[in-house]
C-alpha positions in Angstrom: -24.5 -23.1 36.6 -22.2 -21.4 38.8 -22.9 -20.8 42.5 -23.5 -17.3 44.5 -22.0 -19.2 47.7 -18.2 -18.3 49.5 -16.8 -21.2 47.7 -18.8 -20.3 43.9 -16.1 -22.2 41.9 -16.3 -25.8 44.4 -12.6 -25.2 45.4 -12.0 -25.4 49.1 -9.4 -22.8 51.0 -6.3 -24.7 51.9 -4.6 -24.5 54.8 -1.0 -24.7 56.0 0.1 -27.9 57.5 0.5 -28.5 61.0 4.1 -29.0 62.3 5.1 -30.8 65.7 6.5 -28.7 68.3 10.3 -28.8 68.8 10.0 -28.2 72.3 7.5 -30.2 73.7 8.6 -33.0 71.7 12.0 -32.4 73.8 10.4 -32.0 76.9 8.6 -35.4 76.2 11.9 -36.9 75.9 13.2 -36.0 79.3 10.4 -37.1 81.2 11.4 -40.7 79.6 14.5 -40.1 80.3 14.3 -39.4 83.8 12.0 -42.0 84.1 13.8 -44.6 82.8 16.8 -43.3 84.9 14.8 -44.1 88.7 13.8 -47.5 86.9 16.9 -48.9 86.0 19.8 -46.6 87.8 22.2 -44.2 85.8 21.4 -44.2 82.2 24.1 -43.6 79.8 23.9 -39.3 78.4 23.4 -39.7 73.8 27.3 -39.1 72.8 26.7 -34.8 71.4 27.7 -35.7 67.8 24.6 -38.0 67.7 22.5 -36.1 69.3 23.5 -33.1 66.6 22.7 -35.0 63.8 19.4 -35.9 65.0 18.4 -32.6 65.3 19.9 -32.4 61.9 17.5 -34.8 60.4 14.4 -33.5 62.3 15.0 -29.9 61.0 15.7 -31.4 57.5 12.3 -33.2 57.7 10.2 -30.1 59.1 11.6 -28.1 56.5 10.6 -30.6 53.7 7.1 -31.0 54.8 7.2 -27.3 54.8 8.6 -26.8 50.8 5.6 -29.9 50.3 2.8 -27.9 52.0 4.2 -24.5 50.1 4.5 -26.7 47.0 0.7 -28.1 47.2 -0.7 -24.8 48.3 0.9 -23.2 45.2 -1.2 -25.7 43.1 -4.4 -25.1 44.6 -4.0 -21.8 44.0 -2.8 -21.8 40.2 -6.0 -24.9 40.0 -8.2 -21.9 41.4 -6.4 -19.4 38.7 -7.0 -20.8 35.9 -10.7 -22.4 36.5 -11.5 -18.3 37.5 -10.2 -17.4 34.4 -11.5 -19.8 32.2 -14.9 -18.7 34.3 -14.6 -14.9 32.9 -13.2 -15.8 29.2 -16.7 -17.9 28.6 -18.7 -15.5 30.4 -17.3 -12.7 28.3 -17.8 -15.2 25.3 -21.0 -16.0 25.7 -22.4 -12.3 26.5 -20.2 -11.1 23.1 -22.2 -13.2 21.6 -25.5 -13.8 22.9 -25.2 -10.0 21.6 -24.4 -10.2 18.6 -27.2 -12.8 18.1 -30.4 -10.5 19.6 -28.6 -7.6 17.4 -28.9 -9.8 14.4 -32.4 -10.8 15.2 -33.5 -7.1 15.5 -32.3 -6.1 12.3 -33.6 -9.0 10.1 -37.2 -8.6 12.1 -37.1 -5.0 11.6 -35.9 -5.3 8.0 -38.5 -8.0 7.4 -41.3 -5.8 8.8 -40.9 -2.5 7.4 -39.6 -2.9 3.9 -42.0 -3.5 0.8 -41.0 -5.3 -2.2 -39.2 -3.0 -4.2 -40.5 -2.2 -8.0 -37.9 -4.2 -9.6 -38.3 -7.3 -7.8 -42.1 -7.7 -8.6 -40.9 -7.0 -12.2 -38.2 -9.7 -12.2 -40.7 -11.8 -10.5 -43.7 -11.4 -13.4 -40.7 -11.5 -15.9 -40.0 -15.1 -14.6 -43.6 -15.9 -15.0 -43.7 -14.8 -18.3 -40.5 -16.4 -19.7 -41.3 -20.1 -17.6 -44.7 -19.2 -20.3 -42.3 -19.1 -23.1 -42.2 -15.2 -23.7 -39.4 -13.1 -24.1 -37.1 -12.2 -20.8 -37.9 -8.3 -21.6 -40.8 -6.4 -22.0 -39.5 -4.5 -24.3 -38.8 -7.2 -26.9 -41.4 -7.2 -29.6 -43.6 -10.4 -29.9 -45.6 -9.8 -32.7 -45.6 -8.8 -35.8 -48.4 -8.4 -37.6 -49.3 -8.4 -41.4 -52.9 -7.9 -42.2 -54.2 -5.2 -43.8 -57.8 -5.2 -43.4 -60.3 -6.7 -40.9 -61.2 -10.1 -40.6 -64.1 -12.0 -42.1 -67.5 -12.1 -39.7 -67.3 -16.0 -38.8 -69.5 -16.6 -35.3 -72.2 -18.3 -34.6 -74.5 -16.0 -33.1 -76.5 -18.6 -31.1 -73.6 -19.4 -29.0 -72.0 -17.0 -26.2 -68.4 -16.7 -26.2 -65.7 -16.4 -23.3 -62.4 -14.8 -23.3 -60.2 -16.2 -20.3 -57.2 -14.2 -20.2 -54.0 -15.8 -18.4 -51.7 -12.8 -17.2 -47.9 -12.5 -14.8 -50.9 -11.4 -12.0 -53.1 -14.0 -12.3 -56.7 -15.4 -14.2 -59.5 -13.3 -15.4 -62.6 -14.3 -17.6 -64.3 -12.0 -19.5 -68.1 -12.8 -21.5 -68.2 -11.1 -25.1 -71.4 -9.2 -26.5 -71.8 -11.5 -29.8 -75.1 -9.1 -30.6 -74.6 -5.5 -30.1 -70.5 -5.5 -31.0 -70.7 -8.6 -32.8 -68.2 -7.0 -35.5 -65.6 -6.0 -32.5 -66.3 -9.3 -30.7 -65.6 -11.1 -34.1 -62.3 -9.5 -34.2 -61.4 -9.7 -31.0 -61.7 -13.3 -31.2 -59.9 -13.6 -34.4 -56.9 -12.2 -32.9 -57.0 -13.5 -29.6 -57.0 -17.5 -32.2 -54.2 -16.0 -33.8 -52.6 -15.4 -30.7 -51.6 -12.0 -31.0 -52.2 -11.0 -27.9 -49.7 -13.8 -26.3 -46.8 -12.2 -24.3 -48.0 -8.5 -25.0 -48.1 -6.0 -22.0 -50.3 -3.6 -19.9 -48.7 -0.5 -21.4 -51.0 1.9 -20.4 -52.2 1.6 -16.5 -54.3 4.4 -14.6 -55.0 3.7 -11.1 -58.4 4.0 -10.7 -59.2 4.3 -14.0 -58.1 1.0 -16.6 -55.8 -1.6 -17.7 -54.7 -1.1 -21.4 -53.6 -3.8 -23.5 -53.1 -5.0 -26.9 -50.3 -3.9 -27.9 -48.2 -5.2 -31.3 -45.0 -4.5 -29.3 -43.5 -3.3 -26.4 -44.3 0.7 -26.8 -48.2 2.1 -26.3 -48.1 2.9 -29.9 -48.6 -0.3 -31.7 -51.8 -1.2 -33.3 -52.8 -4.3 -35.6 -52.4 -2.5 -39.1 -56.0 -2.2 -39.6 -58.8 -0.2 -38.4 -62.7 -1.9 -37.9 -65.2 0.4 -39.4 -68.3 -0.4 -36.9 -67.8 1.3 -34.0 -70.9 0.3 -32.4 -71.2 2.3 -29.0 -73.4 1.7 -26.2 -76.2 4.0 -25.5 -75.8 6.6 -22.9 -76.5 5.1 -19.3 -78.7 6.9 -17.1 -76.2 7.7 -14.3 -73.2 9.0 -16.3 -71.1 7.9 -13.6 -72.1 4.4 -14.3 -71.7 4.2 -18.2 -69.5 1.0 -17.7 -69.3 -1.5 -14.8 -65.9 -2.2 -13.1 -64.2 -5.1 -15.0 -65.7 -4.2 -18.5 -63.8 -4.8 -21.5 -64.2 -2.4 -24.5 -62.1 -1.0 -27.5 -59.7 2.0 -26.8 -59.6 4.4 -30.2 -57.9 7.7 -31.1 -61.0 9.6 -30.8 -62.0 9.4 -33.8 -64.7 7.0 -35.1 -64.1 3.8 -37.2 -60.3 3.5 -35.1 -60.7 0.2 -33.1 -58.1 -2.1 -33.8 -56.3 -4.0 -31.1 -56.2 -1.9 -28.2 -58.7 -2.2 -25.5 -58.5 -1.3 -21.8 -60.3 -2.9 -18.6 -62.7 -0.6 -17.0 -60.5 -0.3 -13.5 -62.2 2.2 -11.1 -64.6 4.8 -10.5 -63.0 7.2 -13.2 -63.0 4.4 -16.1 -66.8 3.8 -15.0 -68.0 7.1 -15.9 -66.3 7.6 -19.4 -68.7 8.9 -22.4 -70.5 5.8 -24.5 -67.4 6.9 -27.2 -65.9 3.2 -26.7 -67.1 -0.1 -27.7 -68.1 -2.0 -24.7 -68.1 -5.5 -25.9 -67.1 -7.8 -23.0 -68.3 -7.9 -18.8 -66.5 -9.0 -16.1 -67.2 -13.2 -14.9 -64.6 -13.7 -12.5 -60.9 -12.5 -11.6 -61.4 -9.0 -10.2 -58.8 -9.1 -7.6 -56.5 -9.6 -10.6 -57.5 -6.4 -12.5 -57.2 -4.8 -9.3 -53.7 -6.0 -8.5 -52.9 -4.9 -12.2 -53.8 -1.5 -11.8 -52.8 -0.9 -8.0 -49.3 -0.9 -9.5 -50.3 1.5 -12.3 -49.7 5.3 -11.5 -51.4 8.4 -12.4 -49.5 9.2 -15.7 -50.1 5.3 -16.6 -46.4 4.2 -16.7 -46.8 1.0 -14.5 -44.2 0.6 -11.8 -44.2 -3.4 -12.8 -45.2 -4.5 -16.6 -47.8 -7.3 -16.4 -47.9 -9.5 -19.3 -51.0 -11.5 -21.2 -49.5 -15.2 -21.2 -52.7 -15.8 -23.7 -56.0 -15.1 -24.2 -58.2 -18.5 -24.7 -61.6 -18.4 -26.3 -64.6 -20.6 -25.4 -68.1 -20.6 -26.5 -71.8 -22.3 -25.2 -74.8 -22.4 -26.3 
């Protein structure tokens, strides 16, 4: 630290030697002299030539404890110099960069507080879910393809109840499948899912507010399984239309037209998907995993292109009694 004093750098002000005085010092001498002289008689006079070069040497003396006392005030001076300027080279040092240091700051802490994840980030970042899963690096790459031509074969037991977990880039979600009323949908949901069809597809087709669509044969909102199931078996109309499904629900998309289930369905997402007309197979409810739905469809948009393409890892069926 560096004092507020008179002498801040420790350095003391020098000050010019003190010289004996010519005269006096002569004066000195005659008073000896004469001294001498009424002590001992006459005294002999100093021959002039002597005396000359004593003066000689006195004034050669004088003046070199002068050059001496110029000499060393000259180095205190430069010693003050240069510790003054090494003084204001590290004070203009460290305020250059104590700075540059709080400007830094402020821009990361601004940056890191005001800027969202951008779209293609979170994409990258499901994408390296999905690959470290074993799926393809792009969404657009086409995963399956299938080759059946008709529906499978009814083939569960209808005193057990079956489970759907499906494993997705956002996370876990479970969903428990009506093995009585859409027994024939539930059959071939499940026959798909064993077949793993649904394994690296994507949510095409996302609505905020509204659903999560799935089930895709490729990477386009157009593929289907190459078959259509017959039974369409709707649920019957709800007494608050508003309510006809429950948030979470799974059930068949179709064209509009009945006997067009396949392998698209959609997750019942908000208000809007809740109060759809009993014109779609309902065949699974929600068990757990409804933040992940939501965080599926909160990056959806209102024409249903999602801003980042979630992907089913796999669907894995279990059953209990």
């Amino acid at each position: 630290m560096i004092s507020d004093g008179a002498d801040a750098l420790g350095v003391a002000n020098g000050r010019a030697a003190e010289f004996l005085n010519n005269e006096g010092h002569t004066n000195k001498l005659v008073a000896l002299a004469t001294g001498l002289r009424s002590a001992f008689g006459r005294i002999a006079s100093v021959p002039t030539e002597k005396r000359a070069r004593q003066k000689a040497a006195r004034r050669e003396k004088l003046e070199a404890q002068r050059r001496a006392a110029k000499r060393q005030k000259n180095i205190r001076t430069g010693v003050i110099v240069v510790v003054v300027a090494a003084f204001v080279i590290t004070s203009v040092y460290l305020l250059v960069h104590s700075n540059s240091s709080k400007s830094t700051s402020t821009t990361t802490t601004s940056s890191t507080t005001t800027t969202t994840l951008p779209a293609s980030a979170a994409q990258k970042a499901a994408d390296a879910i999905a690959v470290a899963y074993g799926c393809p690096s792009s969404v657009t790459t086409t995963v399956n393809m299938p080759n059946w031509t008709t529906p499978p074969k009814y083939t569960l037991d209808v005193t057990k109840n079956y489970y759907a977990t499906f494993k997705t880039t956002a996370g876990t979600f479970v969903e428990k499948l009506n093995n009585n009323t859409t027994k024939v949908n539930t059959n071939n949901f499940i026959f798909l899912a064993e077949h793993n069809y649904y394994k690296c597809s994507i949510f095409g087709r996302v609505i905020t507010g509204f659903v999560d669509q799935g089930g895709y044969s490729n990477a386009t909102t157009q593929g289907n399984v190459g078959y259509t199931v017959p039974a369409d078996e709707y649920p019957a109309a709800a007494a608050d239309p508003k309510k006809q499904y429950a948030y979470g629900d799974l059930a068949m998309a179709n064209t509009g037209q009945a006997g067009s289930n396949g392998s698209q369905f959609f997750i019942v997402a908000g208000p809007s998907g809740e109060a759809l007309p009993n014109s779609y197979t309902d065949f699974g409810q929600l068990v757990s995993g409804a933040n992940v739905i939501a965080a599926i469809n909160n990056q959806g948009s209102s024409g249903g292109t999602p801003s980042v393409y979630h992907r089913i890892l796999n669907v894995t069926i279990s059953n209990t009694k």
